[in-house]
C-alpha positions as CSV (number, residue, x, y, z in Angstrom):
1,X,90.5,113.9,101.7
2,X,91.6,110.3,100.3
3,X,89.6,108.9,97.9
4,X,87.4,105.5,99.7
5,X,87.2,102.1,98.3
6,X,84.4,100.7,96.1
7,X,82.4,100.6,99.4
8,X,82.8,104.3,100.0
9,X,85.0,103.6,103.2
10,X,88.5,105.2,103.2
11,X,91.5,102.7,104.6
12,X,94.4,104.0,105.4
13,X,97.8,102.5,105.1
14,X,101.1,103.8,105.9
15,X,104.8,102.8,107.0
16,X,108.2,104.3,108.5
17,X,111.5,103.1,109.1
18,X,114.5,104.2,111.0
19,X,117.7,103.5,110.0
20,X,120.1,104.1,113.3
21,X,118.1,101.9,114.8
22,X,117.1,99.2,111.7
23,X,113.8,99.4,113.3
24,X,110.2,99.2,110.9
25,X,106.4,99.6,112.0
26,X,103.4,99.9,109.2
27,X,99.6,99.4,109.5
28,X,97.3,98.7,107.0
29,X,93.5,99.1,106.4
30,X,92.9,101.6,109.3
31,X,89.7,103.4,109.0
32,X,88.7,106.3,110.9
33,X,92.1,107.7,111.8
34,X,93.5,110.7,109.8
35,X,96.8,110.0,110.9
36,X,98.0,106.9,110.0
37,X,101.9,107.5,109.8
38,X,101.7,108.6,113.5
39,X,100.3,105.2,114.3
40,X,102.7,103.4,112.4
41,X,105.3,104.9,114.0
42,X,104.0,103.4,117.4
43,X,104.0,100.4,116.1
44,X,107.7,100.9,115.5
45,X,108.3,102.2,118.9
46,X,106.4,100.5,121.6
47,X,105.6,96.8,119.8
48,X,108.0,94.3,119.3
49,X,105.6,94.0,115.8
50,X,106.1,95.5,112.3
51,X,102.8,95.7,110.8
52,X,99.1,95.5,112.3
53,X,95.9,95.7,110.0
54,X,92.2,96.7,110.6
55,X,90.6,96.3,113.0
56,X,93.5,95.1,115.5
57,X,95.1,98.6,114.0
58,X,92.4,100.6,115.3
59,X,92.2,99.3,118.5
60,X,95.7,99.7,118.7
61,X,95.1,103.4,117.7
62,X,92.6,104.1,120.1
63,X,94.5,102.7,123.2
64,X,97.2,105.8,123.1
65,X,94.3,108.2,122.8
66,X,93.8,108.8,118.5
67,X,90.1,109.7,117.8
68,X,88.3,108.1,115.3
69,X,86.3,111.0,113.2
70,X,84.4,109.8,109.5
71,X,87.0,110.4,106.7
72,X,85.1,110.9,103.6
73,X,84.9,114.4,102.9
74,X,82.0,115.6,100.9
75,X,84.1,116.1,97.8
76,X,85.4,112.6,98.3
77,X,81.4,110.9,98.9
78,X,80.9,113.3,95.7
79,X,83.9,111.3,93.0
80,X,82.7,107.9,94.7
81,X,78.9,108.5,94.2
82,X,80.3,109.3,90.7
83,X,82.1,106.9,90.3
84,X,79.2,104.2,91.6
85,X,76.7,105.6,89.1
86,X,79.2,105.8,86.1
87,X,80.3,102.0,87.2
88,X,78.0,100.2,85.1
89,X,75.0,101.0,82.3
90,X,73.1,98.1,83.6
91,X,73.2,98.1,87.5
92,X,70.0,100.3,89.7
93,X,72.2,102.5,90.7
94,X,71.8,106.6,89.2
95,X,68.4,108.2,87.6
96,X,65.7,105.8,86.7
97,X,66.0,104.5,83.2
98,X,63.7,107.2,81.7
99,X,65.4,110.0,83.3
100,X,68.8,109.3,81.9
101,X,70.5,112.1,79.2
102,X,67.2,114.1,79.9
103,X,66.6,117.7,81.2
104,X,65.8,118.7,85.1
105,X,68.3,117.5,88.4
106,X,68.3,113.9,87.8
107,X,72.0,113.6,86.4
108,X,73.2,116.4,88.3
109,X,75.3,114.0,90.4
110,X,76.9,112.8,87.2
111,X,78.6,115.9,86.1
112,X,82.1,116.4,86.8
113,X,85.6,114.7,85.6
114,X,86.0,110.9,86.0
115,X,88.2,110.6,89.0
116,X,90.6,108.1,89.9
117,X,94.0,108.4,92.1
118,X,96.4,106.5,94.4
119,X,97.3,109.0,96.8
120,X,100.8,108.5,98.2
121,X,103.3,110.7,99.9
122,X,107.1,109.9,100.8
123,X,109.2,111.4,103.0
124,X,112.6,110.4,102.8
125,X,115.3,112.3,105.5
126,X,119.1,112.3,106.3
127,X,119.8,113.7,109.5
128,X,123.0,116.0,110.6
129,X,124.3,112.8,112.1
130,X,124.1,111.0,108.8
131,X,120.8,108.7,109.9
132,X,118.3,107.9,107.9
133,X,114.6,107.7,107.8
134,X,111.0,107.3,106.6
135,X,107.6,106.9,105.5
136,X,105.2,106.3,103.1
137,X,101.4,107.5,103.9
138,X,98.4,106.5,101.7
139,X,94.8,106.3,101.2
140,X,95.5,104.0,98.2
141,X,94.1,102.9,95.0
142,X,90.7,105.1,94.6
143,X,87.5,102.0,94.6
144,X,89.8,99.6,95.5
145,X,87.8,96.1,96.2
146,X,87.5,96.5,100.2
147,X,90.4,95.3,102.4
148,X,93.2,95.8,99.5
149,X,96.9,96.5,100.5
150,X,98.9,98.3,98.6
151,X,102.8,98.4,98.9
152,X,103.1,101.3,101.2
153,X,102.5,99.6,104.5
154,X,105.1,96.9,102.7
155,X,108.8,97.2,104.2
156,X,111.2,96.4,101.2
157,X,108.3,97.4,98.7
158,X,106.3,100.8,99.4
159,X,109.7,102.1,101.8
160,X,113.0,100.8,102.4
161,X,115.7,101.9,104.8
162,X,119.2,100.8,105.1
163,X,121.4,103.6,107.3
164,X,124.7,103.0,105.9
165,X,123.3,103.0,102.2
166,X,120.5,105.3,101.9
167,X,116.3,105.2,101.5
168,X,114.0,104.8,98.7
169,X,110.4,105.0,98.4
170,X,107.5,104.1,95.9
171,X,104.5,106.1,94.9
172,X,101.7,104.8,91.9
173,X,99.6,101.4,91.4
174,X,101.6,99.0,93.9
175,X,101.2,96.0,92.6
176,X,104.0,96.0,90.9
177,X,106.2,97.8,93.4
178,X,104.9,94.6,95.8
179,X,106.0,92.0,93.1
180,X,109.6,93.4,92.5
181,X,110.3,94.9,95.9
182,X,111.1,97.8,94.1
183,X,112.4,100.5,97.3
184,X,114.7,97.3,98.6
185,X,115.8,97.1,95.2
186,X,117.0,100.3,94.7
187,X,118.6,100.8,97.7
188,X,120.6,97.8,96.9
189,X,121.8,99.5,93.6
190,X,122.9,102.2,95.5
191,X,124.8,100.2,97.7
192,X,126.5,98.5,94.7
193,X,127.6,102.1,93.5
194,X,124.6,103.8,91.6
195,X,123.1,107.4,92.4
196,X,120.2,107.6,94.4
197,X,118.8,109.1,90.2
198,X,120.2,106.3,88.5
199,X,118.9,103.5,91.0
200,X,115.6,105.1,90.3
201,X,115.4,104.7,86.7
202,X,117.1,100.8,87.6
203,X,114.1,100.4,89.2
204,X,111.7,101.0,86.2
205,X,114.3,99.4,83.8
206,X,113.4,96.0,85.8
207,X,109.6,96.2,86.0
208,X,109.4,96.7,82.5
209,X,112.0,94.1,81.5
210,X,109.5,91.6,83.5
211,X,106.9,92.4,81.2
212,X,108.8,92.2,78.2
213,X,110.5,88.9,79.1
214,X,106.8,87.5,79.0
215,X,106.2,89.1,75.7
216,X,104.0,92.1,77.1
217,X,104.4,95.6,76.6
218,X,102.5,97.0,79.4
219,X,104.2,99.4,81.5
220,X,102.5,100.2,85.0
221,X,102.5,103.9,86.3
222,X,104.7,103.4,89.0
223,X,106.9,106.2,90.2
224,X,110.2,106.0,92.5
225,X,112.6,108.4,94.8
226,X,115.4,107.9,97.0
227,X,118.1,109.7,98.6
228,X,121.8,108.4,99.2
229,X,123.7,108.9,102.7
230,X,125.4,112.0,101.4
231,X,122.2,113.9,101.2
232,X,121.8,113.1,97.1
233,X,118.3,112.0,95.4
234,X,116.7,111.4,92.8
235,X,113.1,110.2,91.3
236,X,111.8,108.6,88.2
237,X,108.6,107.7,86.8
238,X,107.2,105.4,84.2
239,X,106.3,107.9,81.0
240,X,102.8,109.5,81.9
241,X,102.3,113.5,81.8
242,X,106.1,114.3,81.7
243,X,109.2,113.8,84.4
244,X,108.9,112.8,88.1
245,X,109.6,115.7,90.5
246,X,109.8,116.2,94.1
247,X,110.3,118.4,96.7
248,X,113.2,118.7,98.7
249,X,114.1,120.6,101.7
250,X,117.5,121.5,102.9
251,X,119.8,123.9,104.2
252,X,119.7,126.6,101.7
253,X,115.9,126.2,101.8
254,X,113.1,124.7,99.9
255,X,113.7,123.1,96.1
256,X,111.6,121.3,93.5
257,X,113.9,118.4,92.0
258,X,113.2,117.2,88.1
259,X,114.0,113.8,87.8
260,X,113.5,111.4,84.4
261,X,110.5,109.4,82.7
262,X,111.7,106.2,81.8
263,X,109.9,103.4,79.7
């Protein structure tokens, strides 16, 4: 159901990280397979590697038995053909020029909302042993230009994992979680003392104190959670369509967590 680049192919990156063992795999760019944490994870437990990308990914994939099946749903081709017609006034692509705005099926295809996402999860997890562990899953930026990372196959960047400290992972554009190594960063403020919350909200603080120390006010739509060795978390968001939340599931059951907009 991930949203394809601006060739209408979806790429898949994800990452995970295990903490008793300090141990990382992530792939990047994977077409075809639906289950790209699952291969990352491989890569983690039977390469001596950390990250593989296209092609070698998929090969990779398809040597411990993952099928390859087409991942553009219909609803997906549908927001990309969209997309592709809405792209540009000027282009050969959509009606013919004296069809446009005018009655009959012609811009049928056009109808609809704009649609444009990222697409990240992040599951962060403290065991009954007190270890740690990870990963971030994505079909990235919607129409991305074709072969495009993101920060989620990124150790330090999209996921971080340190298993006497805690985790901390990044959801939203990912460029900028790339340039500040933003999940390394905030699992270092948690080692220096700060709640899983407030390293959060450090996180934004330091992205937008970039932009502002080059005289720029733009703030990315980045979003971050983490969770502490004691089983404590917290998320933040930069300011777009109110407070970060997430879910969290422990013993007395199943929880949606308001965290802060920051910005």
């Amino acid at each position: 159901g991930g949203l394809p680049n601006a060739d209408g192919v979806v790429q898949l990156d994800a990452s995970c990280m295990d903490g008793k063992t300090y141990n990382a795999g992530a792939v990047a760019g994977l077409e075809n397979i639906k289950t790209p944490a699952s291969v990352a994870r491989l890569v983690m437990e039977r390469t001596d590697h950390v990250m593989l990308v296209g092609r070698g990914a998929l090969e990779f994939a398809r040597s411990f038995g993952f099928e390859e099946e087409n991942l553009l749903t219909e609803r997906a081709r549908q927001a990309w053909l969209r997309w592709r017609e809405r792209l540009s006034d000027s282009d050969d692509w959509g009606p013919p020029d004296h069809l446009r705005g005018g009655d009959g099926d012609s811009g049928r295809l056009l109808e609809g909302p704009e649609e444009f996402h990222y697409g990240t999860t992040n599951v962060l997890a403290v065991d009954g042993n007190g270890d740690i562990s990870g990963i971030t899953t994505t079909s990235g930026l919607s129409w991305k230009i074709p072969g495009r990372i993101g920060d989620s196959p990124i150790i330090g960047a999209g996921l971080y994992v340190d298993n006497s400290v805690g985790a901390a992972g990044a959801t939203g554009r990912g460029e900028d979680v790339i340039k500040s190594c933003a999940s390394y960063f905030i699992v270092m403020r948690m080692r220096e003392g700060r709640t899983p919350q407030q390293a959060c909200e450090d996180a934004i603080d330091m992205i937008v104190d970039r932009y502002r120390a080059i005289g720029n006010d733009f703030v990315p739509g980045e979003k971050f959670v983490a969770i502490n060795k004691a089983g404590d978390y917290g998320c933040a968001r930069m300011p777009s369509g109110g407070n970060a939340s997430i879910t969290v599931r422990h013993g007395g059951g199943l929880e949606t967590y308001e965290g802060s907009s920051r910005g």
